[in-house]
C-alpha positions in Angstrom: -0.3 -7.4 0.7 2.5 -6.2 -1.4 1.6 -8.3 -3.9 -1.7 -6.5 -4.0 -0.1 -3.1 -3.9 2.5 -4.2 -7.0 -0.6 -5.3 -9.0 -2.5 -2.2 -8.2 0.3 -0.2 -9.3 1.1 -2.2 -12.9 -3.4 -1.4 -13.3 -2.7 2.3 -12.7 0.2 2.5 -15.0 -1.6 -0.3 -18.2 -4.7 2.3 -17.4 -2.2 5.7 -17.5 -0.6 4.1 -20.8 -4.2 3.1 -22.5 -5.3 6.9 -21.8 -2.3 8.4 -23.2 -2.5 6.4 -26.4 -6.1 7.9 -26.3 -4.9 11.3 -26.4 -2.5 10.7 -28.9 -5.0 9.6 -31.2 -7.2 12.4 -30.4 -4.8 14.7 -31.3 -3.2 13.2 -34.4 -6.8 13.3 -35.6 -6.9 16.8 -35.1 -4.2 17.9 -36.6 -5.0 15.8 -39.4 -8.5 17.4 -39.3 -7.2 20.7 -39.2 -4.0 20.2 -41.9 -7.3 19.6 -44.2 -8.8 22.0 -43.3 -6.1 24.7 -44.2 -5.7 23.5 -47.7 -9.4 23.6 -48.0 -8.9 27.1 -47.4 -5.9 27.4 -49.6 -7.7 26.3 -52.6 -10.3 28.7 -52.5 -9.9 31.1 -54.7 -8.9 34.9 -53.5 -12.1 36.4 -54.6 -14.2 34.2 -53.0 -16.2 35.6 -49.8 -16.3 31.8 -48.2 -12.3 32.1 -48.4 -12.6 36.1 -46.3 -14.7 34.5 -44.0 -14.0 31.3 -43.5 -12.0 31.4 -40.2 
């Protein structure tokens, strides 16, 4: 039985590890997303409406 209870334990953690690389691609995409975003918006030009409006 404690056998059982170590293996359970090493699932939880491989499963714990597997989501947390899951968010930390999830959020490098983001900020990679959003860094493009900004200089999107940086290289529109001053005058332009989308650039007033665009967040």
């Amino acid at each position: 039985m404690a056998f059982a209870n170590i293996e359970e334990e090493q699932k939880e953690k491989d499963h714990v590890i597997k989501l947390m690389q899951a968010t930390i691609a999830a959020i490098e995409s983001s900020h990679d997303y959003s860094e493009d975003l900004y200089e999107f918006y940086l290289d529109l030009p001053e005058e332009d409406e989308t650039r007033t409006h665009f967040f």
